[in-house]
N, C-alpha and C positions, 0 to 999 in steps of 0.2 A: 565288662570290667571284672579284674581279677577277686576271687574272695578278702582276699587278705588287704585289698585299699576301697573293700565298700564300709567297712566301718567307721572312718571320716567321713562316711556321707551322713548317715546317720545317728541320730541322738534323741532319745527319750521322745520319737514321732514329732520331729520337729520340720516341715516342709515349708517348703515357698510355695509362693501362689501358683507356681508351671509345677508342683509338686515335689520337684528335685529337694532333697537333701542336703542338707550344709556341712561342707566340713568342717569337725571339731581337734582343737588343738590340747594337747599340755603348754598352758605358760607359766614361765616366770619373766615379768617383766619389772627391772630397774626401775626407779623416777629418775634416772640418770645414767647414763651410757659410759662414762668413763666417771672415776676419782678423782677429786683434786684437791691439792693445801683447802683452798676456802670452803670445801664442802668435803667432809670427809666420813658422811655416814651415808648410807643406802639405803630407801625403800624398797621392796621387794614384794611384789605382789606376784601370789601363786593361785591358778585358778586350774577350770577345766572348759574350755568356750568355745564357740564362734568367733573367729578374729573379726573377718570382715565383714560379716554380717550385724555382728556384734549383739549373739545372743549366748547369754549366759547357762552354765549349769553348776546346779550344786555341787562341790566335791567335799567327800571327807577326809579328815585330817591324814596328809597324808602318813606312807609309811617312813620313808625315809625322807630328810631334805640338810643336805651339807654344804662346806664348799674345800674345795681345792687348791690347793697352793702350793707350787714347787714337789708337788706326790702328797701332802701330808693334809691330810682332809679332819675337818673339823664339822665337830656335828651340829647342827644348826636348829632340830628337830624342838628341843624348848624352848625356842625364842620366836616360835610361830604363835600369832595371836587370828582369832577369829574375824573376817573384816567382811566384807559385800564388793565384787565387782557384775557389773553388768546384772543389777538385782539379783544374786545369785550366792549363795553361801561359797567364801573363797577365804586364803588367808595371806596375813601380811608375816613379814619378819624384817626386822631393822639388825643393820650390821654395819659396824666400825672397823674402819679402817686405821690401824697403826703401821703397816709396811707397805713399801713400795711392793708391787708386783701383779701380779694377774690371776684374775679369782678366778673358778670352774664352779659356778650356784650350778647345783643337782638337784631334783625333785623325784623321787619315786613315790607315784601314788597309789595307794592302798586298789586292789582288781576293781574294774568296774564291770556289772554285770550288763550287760546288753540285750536284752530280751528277742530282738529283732533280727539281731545277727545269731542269736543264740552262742557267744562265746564270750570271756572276758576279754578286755582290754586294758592294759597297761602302757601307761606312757611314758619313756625312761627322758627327761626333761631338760635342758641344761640352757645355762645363759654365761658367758663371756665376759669379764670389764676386766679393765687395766685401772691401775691406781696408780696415780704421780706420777705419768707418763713413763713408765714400765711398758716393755711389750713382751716378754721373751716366757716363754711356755705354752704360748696361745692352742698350738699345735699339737699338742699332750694328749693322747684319751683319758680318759678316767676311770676305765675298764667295766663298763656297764655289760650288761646283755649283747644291748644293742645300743650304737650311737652313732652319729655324725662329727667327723675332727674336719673343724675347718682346712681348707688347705690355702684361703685369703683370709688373710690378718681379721679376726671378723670385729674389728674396732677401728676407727681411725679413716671409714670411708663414706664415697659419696655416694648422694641416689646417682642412679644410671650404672655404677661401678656392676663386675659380674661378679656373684659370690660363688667358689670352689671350695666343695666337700668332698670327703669321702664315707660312705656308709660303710659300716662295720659292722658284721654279727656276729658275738663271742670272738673277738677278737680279730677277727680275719677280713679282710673286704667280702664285701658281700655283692657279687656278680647283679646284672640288670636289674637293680632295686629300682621298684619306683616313690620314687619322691614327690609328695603334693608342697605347694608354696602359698602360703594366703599372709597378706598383708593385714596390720592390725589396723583397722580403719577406724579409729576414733573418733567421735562424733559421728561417725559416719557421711565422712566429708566426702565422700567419694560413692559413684553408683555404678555399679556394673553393667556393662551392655547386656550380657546374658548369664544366667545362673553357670555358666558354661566356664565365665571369665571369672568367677570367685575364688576359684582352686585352681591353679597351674601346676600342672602335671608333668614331669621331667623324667627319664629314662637314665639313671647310671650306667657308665660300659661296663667291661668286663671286669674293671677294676675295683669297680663300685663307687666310681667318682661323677661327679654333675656340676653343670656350672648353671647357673639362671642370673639374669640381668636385672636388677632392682631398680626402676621408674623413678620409686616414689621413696623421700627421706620419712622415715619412722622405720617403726618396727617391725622384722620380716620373720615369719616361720617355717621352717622345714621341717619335715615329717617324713620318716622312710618304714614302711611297715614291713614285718613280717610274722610268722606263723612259732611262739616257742616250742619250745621240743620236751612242753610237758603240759599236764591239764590241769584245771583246778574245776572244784565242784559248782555246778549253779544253786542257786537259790532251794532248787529242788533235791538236794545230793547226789547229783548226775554229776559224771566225768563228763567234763566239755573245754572246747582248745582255749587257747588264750593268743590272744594278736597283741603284740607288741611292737611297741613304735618307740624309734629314735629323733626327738625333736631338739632341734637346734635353734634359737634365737638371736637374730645380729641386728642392728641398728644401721641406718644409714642415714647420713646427716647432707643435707641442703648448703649450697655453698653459698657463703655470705659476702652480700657488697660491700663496700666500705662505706 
């Protein structure tokens, strides 16, 4: 396994019983996947975790967290409050909605020091929704470092649907990235046959794009790592690399009987 995607395996010595490592995600996850007239405010819950596993870790407040709309970003950073997900120090932030249109929630969290991999890590973080049935900017970057721009509507589908991305590094597609995929399994309704099946692992072409098929409706993560092209100090004041990841969150919804 390449250096630059064994640090979603590990976190703060966290193993399974075959001793594997669990992948750790940036989330921001909605209480609610699209806006509507009847419900026109959003919970937002920002963490640092185990999706599927669904073990927590502490994160500190982060450094940046906005959101996007039509280019014009709006900072979001004082309206974060101190909350608990998965017993774990996380945070919330409540946002209203007055316009139609399609938000871009960003998360930049402050370096996380990794002792194991001996490097930081940074997760550049983003989650998708439409409000009052708006769809139009879905497709936007937001010009991170590094990110994921959907290139399937990432609102408005079902499980089984395949989702299409493109990774991006400073701007450019970024050739053979690999992308891990972990489903947020809540309650943990769901068991995996082998620590093998937790993280699905996908290969970009040359273009930097990937598709994966989503099974199950709820909450899906994508993750595309790589190596910045600069250092920050450890704990110790050593110059040491930093691994940053492009995570993308989309939702897929369950088709209903009548």
């Amino acid at each position: 396994m390449k250096k630059a995607s064994l640090s979603l395996f590990t976190a703060l010595s966290l193993f399974t019983a075959a001793g594997q490592a669990q992948a750790h995600f940036g989330m921001i996850i909605p209480d609610q996947p699209r806006i509507t007239p009847e419900k026109r405010s959003v919970e937002l819950a920002l963490s640092f975790s185990h999706p599927f596993e669904e073990i927590g870790m502490d994160m500190s407040r982060p450094a940046r967290f906005y959101v996007v709309k039509e280019g014009e970003k709006t900072d979001l950073l004082p309206t974060l409050k101190e909350s608990t997900v998965m017993n774990h120090l996380s945070w919330q932030a409540d946002y209203r909605v007055k316009r139609p249109g399609v938000y871009h929630f960003v998360m930049e969290p402050v370096p996380y020091w990794e002792p194991s991999e001996d490097l930081s890590i940074i997760h550049y973080t983003k989650v998708i929704i439409p409000a009052f049935g708006s769809e139009d900017g879905w497709d936007e970057p937001v010009g991170l470092p590094t990110e994921i721009v959907p290139r399937l509507r990432p609102f408005g589908n079902y499980a089984g649907n395949s989702f299409t991305g493109q990774v991006l590094l400073n701007g450019k597609p970024f050739p053979d990235a690999e992308v891990e995929v972990e489903f947020y399994n809540r309650g943990q309704k769901y068991e995996a046959p082998s620590d093998l099946h937790v993280t699905q692992v996908i290969k970009a072409d040359s273009s930097g794009i990937f598709t994966f098929s989503c099974p199950l409706p709820g909450w899906w993560g994508f993750s595309a790592l790589s190596t910045a092209d600069y250092m920050l100090k450890n704990p110790a004041g050593e110059e040491k690399e930093v691994e940053q990841g492009a995570v993308l969150w989309t939702y897929m919804d369950a088709y209903r009987s009548r």
